[in-house]
C-alpha positions as CSV (number, residue, x, y, z in Angstrom):
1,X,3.4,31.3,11.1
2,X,0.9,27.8,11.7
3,X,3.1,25.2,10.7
4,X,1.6,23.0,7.7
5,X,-0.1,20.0,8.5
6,X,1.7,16.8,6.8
7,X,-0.2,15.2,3.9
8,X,-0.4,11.4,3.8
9,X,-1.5,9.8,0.6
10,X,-3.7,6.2,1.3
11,X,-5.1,4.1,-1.5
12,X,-6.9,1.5,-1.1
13,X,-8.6,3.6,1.7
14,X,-12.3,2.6,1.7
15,X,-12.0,-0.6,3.9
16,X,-9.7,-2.7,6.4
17,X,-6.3,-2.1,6.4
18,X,-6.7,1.0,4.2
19,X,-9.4,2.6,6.2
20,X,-7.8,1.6,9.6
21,X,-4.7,3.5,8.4
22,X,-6.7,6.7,7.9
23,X,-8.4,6.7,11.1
24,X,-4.6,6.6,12.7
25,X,-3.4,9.1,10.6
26,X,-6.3,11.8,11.1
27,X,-6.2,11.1,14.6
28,X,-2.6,12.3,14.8
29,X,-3.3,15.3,13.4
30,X,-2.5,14.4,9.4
31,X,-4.0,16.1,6.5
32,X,-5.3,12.8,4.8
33,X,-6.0,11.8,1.0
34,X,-7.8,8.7,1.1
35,X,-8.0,7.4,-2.4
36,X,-10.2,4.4,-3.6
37,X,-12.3,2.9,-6.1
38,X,-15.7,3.8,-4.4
39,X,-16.0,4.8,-1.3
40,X,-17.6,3.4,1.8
41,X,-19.9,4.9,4.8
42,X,-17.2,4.5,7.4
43,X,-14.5,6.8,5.3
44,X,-17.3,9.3,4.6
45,X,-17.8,9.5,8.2
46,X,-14.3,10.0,9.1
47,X,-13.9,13.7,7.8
48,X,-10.5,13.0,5.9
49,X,-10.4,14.1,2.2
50,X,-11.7,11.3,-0.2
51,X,-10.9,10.7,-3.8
52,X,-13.0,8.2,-5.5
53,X,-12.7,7.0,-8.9
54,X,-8.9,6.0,-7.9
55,X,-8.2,2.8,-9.1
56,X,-4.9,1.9,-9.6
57,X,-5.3,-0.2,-12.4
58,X,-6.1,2.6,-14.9
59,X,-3.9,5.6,-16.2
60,X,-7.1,7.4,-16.3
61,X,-7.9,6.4,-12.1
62,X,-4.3,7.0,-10.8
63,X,-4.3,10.8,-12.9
64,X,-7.9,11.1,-10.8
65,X,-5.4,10.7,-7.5
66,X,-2.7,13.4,-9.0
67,X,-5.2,15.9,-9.7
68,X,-6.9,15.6,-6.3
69,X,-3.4,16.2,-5.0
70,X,-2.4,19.3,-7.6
71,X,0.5,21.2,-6.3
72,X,0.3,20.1,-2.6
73,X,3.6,18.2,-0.8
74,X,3.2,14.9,0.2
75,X,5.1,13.5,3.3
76,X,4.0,10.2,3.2
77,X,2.5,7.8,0.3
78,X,1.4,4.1,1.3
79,X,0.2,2.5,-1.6
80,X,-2.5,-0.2,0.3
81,X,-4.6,-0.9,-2.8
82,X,-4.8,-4.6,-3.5
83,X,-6.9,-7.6,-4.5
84,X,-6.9,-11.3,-3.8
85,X,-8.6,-14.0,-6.3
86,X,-7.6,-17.1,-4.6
87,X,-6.8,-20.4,-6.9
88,X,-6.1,-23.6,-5.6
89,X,-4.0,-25.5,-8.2
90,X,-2.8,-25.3,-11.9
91,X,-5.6,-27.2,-12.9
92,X,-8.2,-24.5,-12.0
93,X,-5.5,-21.3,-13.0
94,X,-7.7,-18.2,-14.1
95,X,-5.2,-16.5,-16.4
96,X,-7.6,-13.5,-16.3
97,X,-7.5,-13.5,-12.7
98,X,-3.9,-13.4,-12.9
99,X,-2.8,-10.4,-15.5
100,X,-5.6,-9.0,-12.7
101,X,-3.8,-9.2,-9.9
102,X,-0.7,-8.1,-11.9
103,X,-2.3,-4.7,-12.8
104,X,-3.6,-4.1,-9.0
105,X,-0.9,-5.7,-7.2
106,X,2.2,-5.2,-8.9
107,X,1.6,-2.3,-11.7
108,X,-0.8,-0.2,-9.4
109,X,1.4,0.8,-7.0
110,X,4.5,1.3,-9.2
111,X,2.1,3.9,-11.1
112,X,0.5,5.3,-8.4
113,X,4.2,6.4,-7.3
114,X,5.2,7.9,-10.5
115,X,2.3,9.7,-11.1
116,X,2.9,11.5,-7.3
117,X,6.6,11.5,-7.5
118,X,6.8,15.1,-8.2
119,X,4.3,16.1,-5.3
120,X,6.8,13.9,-2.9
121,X,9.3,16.0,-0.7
122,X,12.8,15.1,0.0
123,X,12.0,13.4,3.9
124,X,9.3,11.5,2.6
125,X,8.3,8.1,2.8
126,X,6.6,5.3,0.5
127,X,5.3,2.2,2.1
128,X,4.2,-0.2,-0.1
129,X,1.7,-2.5,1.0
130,X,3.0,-5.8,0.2
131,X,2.8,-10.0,1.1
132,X,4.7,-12.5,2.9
133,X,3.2,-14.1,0.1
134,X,5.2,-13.0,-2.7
135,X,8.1,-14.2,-0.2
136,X,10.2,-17.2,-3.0
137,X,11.9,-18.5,0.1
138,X,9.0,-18.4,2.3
139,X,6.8,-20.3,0.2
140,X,6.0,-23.8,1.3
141,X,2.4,-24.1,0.3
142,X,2.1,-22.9,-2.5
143,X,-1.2,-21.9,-4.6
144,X,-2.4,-18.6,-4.7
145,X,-0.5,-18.2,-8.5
146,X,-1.8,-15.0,-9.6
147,X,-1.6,-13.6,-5.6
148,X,2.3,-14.8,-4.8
149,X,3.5,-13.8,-8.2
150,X,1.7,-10.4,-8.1
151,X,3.3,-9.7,-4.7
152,X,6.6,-10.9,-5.9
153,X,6.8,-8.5,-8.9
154,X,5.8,-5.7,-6.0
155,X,9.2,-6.6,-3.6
156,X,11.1,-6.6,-6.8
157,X,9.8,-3.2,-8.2
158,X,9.5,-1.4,-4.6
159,X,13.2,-2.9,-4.2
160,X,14.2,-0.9,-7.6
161,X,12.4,1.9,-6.7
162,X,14.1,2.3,-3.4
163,X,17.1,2.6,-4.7
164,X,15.7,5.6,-7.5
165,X,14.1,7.4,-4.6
166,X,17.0,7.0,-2.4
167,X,19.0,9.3,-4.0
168,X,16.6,12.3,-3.6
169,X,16.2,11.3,0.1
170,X,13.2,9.6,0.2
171,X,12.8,6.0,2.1
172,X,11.0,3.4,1.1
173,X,9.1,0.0,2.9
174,X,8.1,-3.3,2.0
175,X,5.4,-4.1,4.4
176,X,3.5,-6.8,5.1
177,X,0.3,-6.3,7.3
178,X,0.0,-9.5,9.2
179,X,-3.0,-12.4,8.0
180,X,-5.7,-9.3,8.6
181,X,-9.2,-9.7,9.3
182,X,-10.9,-8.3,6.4
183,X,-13.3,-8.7,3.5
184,X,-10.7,-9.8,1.3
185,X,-9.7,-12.8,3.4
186,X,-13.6,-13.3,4.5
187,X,-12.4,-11.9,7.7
188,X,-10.7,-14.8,8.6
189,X,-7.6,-13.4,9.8
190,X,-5.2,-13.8,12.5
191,X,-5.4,-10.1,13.7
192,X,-7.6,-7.1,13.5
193,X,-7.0,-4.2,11.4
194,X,-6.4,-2.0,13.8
195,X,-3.6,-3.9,15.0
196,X,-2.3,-4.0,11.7
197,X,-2.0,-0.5,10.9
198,X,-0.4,0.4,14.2
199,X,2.5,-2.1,13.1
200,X,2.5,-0.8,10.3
201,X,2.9,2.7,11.2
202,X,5.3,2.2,13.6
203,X,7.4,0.8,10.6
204,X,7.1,3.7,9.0
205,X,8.1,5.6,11.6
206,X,11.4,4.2,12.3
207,X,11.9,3.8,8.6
208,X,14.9,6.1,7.1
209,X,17.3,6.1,4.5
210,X,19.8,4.2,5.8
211,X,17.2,1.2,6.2
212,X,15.2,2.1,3.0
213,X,14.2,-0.9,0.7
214,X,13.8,-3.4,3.9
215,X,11.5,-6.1,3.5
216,X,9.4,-6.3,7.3
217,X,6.3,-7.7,9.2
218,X,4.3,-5.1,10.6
219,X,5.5,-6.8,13.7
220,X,9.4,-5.8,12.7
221,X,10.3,-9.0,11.9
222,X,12.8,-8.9,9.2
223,X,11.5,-11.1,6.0
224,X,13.1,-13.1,3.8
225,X,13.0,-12.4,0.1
């Protein structure tokens, strides 16, 4: 009998970290959904299944994602989808921006699992894609308001949610990616995407249920909430 090939789940997939993360995964031999808003040349090119019209702000994009899956078994969901609108101070607070970065950050992911619980097996895994950011000890510069408190809302929901999923044997991450070199950052980052993903995944690998709900760098630095 040919063994099934695993199915890995990626939102966020069309760029950076996303995008990086699929061109691991297909190379070791996954079946990969890569789900995203619109897609991009590079994730066209790179022969893994795309889902378009996936954002994870709408009911309407996320059931997009769940029919592209239908009745297939997912191994492995990372929920990478995310966006960044950077403000300085209270004084020039975009409330808009905010409830924004609430729906992408925070809700997106949370719905995004939900909708796909059903398709996960018992031995999966969910990495959520998260911030140092959203880190209320780690904070020591503050700004970002809409950013830190979306990511923040994240830890505490994929902490919940680890403890739900625990109990039909499926782990669960907190990641953060390192300061990545992408578009949302204006590539200013510390590290390269590629990098990033390879943490990341090896994060995921050694991730199990005894460990499930950890808060980590993609470096395995253990990170305060």
């Amino acid at each position: 009998m040919t063994k099934r090939m695993q199915t890995t789940v990626i939102t966020g997939a069309n760029r950076g970290i996303g995008l990086a993360l699929c061109t691991l995964l297909k190379e070791r031999g996954r079946q990969v959904i890569a789900a995203c808003r619109t897609s991009s040349p590079e994730l066209d090119a790179l022969g893994v299944e795309v889902v378009a019209g996936a954002d994870v702000a709408r009911d309407d994009g996320v059931a997009t994602l769940r029919d592209a899956v239908g009745t297939r078994r997912i191994e492995l969901l990372i929920n990478n989808a995310g966006i960044l609108r950077w403000d300085d101070n209270l004084d020039t607070l975009d409330f808009e921006a905010v409830r924004e970065q609430l729906e992408v950050n925070a809700l997106g992911p949370l719905r995004v699992t939900q909708a796909l619980r059903g398709s996960l097996v018992e031995g999966a895994k969910v990495a959520m894609i998260t911030s140092r950011m959203g880190s209320i000890t780690d904070n020591g510069s503050g700004a970002a308001y809409g950013y830190r408190m979306s990511k923040a809302a994240l830890n505490m929901a994929s902490s919940t949610l680890a403890l739900e999923l625990k109990k039909h044997g499926i782990a669960l991450a907190i990641l953060h990616p390192g300061m990545v070199s992408t578009g949302m950052i204006g590539f200013q980052g510390q590290i390269e995407p590629d990098e990033a993903a390879r943490g990341l995944l090896a994060r995921i690998d050694a991730l199990s249920l005894a460990t499930s709900g950890g808060f980590w760098h993609q470096n395995g630095e253990r990170l305060p909430w």
